[in-house]
C-alpha positions as CSV (number, residue, x, y, z in Angstrom):
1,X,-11.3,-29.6,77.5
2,X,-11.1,-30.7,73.9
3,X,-13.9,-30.5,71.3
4,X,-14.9,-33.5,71.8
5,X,-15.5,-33.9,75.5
6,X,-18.1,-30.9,75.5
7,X,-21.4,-32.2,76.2
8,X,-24.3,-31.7,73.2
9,X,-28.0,-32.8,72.6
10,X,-29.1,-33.9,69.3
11,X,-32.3,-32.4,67.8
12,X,-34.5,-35.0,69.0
13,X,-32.4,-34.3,72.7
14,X,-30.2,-37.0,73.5
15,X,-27.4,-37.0,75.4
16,X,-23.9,-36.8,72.8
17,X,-20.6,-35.3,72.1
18,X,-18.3,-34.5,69.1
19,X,-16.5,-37.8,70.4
20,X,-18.9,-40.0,68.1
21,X,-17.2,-37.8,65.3
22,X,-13.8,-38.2,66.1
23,X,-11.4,-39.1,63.3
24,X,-13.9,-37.1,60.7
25,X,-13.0,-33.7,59.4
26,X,-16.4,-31.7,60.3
27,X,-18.0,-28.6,59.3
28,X,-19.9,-27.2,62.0
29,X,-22.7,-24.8,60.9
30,X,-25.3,-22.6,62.8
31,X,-28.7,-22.9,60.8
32,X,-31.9,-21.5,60.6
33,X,-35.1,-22.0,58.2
34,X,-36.0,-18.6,57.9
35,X,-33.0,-16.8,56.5
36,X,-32.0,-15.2,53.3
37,X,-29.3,-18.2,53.4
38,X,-31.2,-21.0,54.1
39,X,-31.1,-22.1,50.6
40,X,-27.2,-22.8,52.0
41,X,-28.7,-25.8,53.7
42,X,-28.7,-27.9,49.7
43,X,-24.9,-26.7,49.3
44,X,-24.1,-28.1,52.2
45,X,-25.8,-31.9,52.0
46,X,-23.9,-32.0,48.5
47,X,-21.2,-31.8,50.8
48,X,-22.2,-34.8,53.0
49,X,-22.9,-36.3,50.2
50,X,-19.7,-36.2,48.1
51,X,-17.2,-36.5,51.4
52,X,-19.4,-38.3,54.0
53,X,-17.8,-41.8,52.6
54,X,-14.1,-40.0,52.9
55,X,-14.3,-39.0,56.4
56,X,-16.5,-36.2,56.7
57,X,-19.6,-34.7,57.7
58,X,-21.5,-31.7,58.2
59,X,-22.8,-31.0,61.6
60,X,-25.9,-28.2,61.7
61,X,-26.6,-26.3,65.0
62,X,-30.1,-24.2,64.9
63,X,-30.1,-20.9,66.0
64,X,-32.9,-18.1,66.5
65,X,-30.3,-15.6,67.8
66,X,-30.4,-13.5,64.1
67,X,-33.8,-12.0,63.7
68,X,-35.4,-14.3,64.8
69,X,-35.0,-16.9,61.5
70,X,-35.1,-20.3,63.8
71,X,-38.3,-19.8,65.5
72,X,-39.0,-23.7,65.0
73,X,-39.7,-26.4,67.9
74,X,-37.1,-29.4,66.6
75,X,-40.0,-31.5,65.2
76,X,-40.6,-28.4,62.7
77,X,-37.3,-27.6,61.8
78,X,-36.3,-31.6,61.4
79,X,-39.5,-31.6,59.0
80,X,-38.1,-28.7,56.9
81,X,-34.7,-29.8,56.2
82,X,-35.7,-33.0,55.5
83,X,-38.7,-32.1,53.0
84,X,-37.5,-28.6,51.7
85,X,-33.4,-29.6,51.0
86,X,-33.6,-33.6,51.6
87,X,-30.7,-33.1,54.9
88,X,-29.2,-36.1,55.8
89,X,-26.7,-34.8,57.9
90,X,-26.6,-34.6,62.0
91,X,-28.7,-31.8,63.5
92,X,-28.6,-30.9,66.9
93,X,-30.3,-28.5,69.5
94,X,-30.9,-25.1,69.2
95,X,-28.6,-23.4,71.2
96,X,-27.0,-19.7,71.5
97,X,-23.8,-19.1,69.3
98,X,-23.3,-15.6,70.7
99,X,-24.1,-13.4,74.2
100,X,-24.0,-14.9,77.9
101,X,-26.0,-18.1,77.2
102,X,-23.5,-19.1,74.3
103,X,-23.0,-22.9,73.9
104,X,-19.8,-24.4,75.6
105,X,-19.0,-25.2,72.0
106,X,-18.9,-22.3,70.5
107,X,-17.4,-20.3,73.0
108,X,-14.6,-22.4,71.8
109,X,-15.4,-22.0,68.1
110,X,-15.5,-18.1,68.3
111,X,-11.7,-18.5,69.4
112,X,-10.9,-19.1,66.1
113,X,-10.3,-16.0,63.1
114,X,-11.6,-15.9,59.9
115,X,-9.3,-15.5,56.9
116,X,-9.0,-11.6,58.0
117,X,-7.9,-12.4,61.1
118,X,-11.4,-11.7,62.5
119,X,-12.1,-13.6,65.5
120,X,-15.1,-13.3,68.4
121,X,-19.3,-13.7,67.7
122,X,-20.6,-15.3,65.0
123,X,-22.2,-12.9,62.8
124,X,-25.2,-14.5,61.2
125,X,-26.7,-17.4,60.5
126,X,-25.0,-19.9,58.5
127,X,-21.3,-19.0,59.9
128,X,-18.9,-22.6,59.2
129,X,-16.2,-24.0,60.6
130,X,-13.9,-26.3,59.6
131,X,-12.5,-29.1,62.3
132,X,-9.8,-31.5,61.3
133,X,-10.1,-34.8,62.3
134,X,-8.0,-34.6,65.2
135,X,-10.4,-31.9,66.8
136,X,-8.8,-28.8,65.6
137,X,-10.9,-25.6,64.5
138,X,-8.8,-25.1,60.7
139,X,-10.6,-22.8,59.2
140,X,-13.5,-19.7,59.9
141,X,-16.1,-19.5,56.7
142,X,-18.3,-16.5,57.4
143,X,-22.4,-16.8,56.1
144,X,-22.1,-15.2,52.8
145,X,-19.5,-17.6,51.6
146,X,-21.3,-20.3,49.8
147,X,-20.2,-23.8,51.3
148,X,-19.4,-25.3,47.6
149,X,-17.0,-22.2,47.2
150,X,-13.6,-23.3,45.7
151,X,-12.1,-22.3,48.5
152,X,-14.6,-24.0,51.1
153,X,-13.9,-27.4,48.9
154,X,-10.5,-26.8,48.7
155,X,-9.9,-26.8,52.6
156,X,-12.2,-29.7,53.0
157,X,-10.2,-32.0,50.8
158,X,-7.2,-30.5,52.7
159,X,-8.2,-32.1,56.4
160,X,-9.8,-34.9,55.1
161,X,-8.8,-38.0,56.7
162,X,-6.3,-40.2,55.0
């Protein structure tokens, strides 16, 4: 099963896949409103915003697995992005990034090691990963790397689509 066949629900709960992305490079991203790096959340529209015409777009997963820091029901937490950091970018349900009730998607996800050759859980909130536009996971960011990092930018404009 590919990426894009796994079955997701968008904040407000309807039925999608990573299919209606195909052919866009994506960053996938577990969020949460309560976290030391939720200020993340503004690096990461700039993002949308200077690539989304190229081919790309950032994808944002809630998650209350870290302390707790996603206790929001998805009215609330749609309400904060878009007020506090002006998102524009797709949201989707919260879901479970690590343990026995992890999303189908990021059991796949998890598969892939970080530029230390660390793979398995996610470790916090605000963990990225990079997917080409062909569907493949290219790169692992862990949480404290800031998503406008040279090296964050550099690999996006690497796997955006021609």
């Amino acid at each position: 099963m590919s990426l894009y066949d796994i079955p997701l629900r968008t904040l407000s709960g309807e039925a999608t896949s990573l299919a209606d992305f195909k052919g866009k490079a994506l960053l996938i991203v577990n969020v949460a409103s309560k976290c030391g790096l939720t200020p993340q959340y503004a690096g990461l529209e700039r993002l949308q915003e200077r690539y989304a015409a190229r081919g790309f777009t950032v994808l944002g997963f809630p998650c209350n697995q870290f302390a707790g820091q996603e206790p929001g029901s998805a009215e609330e937490i749609r309400t904060f992005c878009s007020t506090t950091y002006g998102v524009t970018f797709p949201l989707f349900e919260k879901i479970d990034v690590n343990g026995d009730d992890r999303h189908p998607l990021y059991a796949k996800l998890v598969e892939k090691a970080d530029a230390e050759g660390e793979a398995g859980d996610v470790t916090w909130n605000f963990e990225k990963f990079l997917i080409t536009p062909d569907g493949t996971v290219a790169a692992r960011i862990r949480p404290a790397t800031d998503p406008e990092a040279d090296e964050v930018v550099a690999a996006i404009e690497a796997v955006l689509p021609a």
